[in-house]
N, C-alpha and C positions, 0 to 999 in steps of 0.2 A: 504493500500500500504506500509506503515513505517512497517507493521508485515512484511509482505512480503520479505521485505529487509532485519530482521532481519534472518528469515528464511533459507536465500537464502546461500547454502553451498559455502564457500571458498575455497579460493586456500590455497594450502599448498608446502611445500618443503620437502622431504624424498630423500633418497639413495638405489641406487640401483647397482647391478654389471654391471660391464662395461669392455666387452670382449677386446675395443680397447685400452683402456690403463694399462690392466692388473689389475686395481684398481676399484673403486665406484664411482659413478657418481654423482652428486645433479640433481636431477629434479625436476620440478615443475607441481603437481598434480590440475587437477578441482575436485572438489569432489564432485562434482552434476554427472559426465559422469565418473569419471575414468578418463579421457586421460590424457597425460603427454608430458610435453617439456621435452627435455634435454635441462639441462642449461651448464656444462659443467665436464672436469675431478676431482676427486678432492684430488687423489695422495695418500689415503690411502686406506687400504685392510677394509674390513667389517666394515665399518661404520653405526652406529647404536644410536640412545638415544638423540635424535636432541631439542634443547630449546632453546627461543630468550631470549636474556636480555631486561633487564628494555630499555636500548637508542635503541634496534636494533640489535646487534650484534647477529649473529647465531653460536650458539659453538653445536660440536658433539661429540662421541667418536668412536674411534678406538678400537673394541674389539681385534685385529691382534696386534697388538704394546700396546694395553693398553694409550691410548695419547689422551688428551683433544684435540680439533684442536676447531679453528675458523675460520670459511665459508666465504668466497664473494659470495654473493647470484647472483653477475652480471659473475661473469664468473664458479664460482663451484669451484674456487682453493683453498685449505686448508693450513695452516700452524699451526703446532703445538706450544702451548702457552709455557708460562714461560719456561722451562728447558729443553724441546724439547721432542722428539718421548720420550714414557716411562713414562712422567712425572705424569700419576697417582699415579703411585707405589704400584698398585695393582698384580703385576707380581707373576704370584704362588698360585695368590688366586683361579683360576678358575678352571674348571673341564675336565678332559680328556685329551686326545692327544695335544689338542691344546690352554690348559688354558682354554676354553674358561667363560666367565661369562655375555654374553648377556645383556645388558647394558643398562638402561632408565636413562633418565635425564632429569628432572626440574628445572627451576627458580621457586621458591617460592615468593609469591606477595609482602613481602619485601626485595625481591631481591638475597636471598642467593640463589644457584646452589648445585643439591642435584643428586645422583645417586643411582640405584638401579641395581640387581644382579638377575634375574630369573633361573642361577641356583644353587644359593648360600642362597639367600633370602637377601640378606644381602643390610645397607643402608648407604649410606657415604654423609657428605658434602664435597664440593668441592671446590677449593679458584680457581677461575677464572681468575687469574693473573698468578699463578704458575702450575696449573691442580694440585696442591697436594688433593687424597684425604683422610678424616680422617673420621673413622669407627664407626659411632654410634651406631649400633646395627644389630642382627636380626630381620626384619621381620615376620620371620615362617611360608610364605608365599610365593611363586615365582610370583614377581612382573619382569612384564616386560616393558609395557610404561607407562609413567609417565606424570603426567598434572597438572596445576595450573589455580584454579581460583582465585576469592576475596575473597572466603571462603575457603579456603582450598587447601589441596592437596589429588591430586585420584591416584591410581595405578593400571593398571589390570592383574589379576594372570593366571600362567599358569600351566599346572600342573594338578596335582588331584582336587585340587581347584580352578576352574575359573571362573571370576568375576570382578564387581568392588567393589575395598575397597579404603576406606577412609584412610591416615597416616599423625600419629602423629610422626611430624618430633622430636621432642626432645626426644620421649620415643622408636623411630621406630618399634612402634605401628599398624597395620592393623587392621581396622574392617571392616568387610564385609558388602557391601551396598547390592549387591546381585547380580543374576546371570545375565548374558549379554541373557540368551535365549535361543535359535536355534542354537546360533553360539558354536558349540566346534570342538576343532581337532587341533587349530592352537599352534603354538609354537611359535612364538612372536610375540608382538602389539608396535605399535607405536600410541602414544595420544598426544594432544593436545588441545586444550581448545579456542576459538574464543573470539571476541571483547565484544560479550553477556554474556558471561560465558557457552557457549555449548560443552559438550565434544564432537571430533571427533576420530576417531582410526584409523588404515589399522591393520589388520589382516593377517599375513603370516602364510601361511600351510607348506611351503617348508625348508628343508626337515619334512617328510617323503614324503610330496604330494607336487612332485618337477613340475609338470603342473598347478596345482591347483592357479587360479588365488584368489591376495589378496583379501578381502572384506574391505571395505570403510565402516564406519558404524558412525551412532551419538549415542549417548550415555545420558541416564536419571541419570541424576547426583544423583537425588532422591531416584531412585530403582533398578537402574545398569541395565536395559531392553536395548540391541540394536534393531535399526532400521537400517535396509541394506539401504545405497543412491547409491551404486555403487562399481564396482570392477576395479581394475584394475591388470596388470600384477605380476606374481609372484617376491616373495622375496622383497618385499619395506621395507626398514627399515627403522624406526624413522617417525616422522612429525612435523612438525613445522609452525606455523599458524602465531601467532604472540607475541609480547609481553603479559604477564599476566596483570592482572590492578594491583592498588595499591589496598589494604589491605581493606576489610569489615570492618566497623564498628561495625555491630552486629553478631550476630551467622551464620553460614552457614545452609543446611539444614539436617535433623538429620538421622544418619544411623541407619538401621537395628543393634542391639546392642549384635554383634557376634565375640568379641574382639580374633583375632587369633595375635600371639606373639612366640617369640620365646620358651619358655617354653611351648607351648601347641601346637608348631611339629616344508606473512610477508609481514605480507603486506606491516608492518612498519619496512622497512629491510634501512642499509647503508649508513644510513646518517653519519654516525661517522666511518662508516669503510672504512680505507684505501685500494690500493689495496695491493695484496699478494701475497708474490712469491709460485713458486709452493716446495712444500717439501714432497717426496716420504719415505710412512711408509710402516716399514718393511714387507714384504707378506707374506702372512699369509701361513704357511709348510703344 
């Protein structure tokens, strides 16, 4: 019965588009059926890259304004941190008409706040007080969610190469653990990582496959293999489960040793959070 419980898929929090208030919404996902609450608005445009901190707190990013925000998981309303809308200061770095740079984000298990670029490759830490973030390296990789456990950090790429890979945040380093499967096509994942250490993802196909509902998947930390639990509606971005633990003592588990780099191409949500006024970022042109 104790496996059972460990088993047994969580709820989660991701964002989705939300026709009535012209913005994104936070909902909250079961990830055993797919189905979904809305919990409420949350006043910025494409929200994406969803991660809990150490106490609770859920922060996300604004690919539209480029802006860290922090979540009230009780109503959905956002407020952008330290310096306000902008305050990554990644503005210019992203691709196409509308900047864009598709955005994952992590807490890492002692705590620092890490972000990743699937169409850039590229990997930043992030100061969670100020949203400044500062540019460690390429990837060489297009990672798109991002997840921590006690051993490490996972990313899953998208792209030519998709997968899950292992990074090494000091050298922003990928190695390829290996393929997820059956699953390709989609163009961005949202991950996260549960109270056992199990990876989960949503899987968005839209655009180009703007019907094409997300897949819900867990994830083999050891061999990057998914398993379908469920789907739910198109376009979900980010997921957020809960906090990462504190830091392994010994090794994690070992990857496929396929080093790709840039040279070679909540449950435990609000106890510490106030509430939030609402703060509308800029909509995306």
């Amino acid at each position: 019965m104790a496996d059972e419980a460990l088993l047994a898929p969580p709820m989660a929090y991701a964002a989705a588009p939300d026709s009535a208030s012209n913005s994104y919404k936070l909902i909250n996902i079961d990830l055993a059926s797919g189905a979904s609450t809305d919990v409420g608005a949350l006043g910025f445009v494409d929200v994406e890259g969803f991660a809990v901190a150490p106490e609770g707190t859920i922060y996300a990013v604004s690919d539209a304004s480029k802006t860290l925000i922090a979540v009230n998981p009780f109503s959905g309303r956002a407020v952008a941190v330290g310096s306000g809308v902008g305050n990554l200061s990644v503005t210019g770095e992203g691709v196409g008409a509308f900047d864009s740079l598709d955005l994952g984000l992590t807490f890492s298990c002692d705590g620092r706040l890490w972000m990743s670029s699937d169409t850039t490759g590229k990997l930043w830490q992030v100061d969670r007080n100020t949203g400044k973030a500062t540019l460690i390296g390429n990837l060489g990789t297009l990672i798109s969610g991002l997840a921590a456990t006690a051993n490490g950090v996972f990313g899953i790429s998208v792209g030519p190469l998709p997968g899950l890979y292992r990074i090494n945040l000091d050298t922003a380093t990928a190695t390829a653990v290996g393929s997820l499967g059956g699953f390709a096509g989609f163009v961005d994942a949202g991950m996260d990582a549960d109270s056992a250490g199990n990876l989960w993802a949503v899987l968005d196909y839209s655009p180009p496959q703007v019907s094409r509902q997300s897949d819900l998947v867990r994830i083999d930390a050891a061999t990057g293999l998914a398993t379908a639990v469920s789907r739910t509606f198109p376009e979900v971005e980010g997921l957020a489960i809960g906090p990462v633990p504190t830091c392994a003592t010994g090794p994690g588990p070992a990857a496929t040793p396929v080093p790709v780099n840039a040279t070679s191409a909540l449950l435990l949500m609000g106890l510490g959070l106030l509430s939030f006024g609402l703060v509308r970022g800029r909509a995306q042109s």
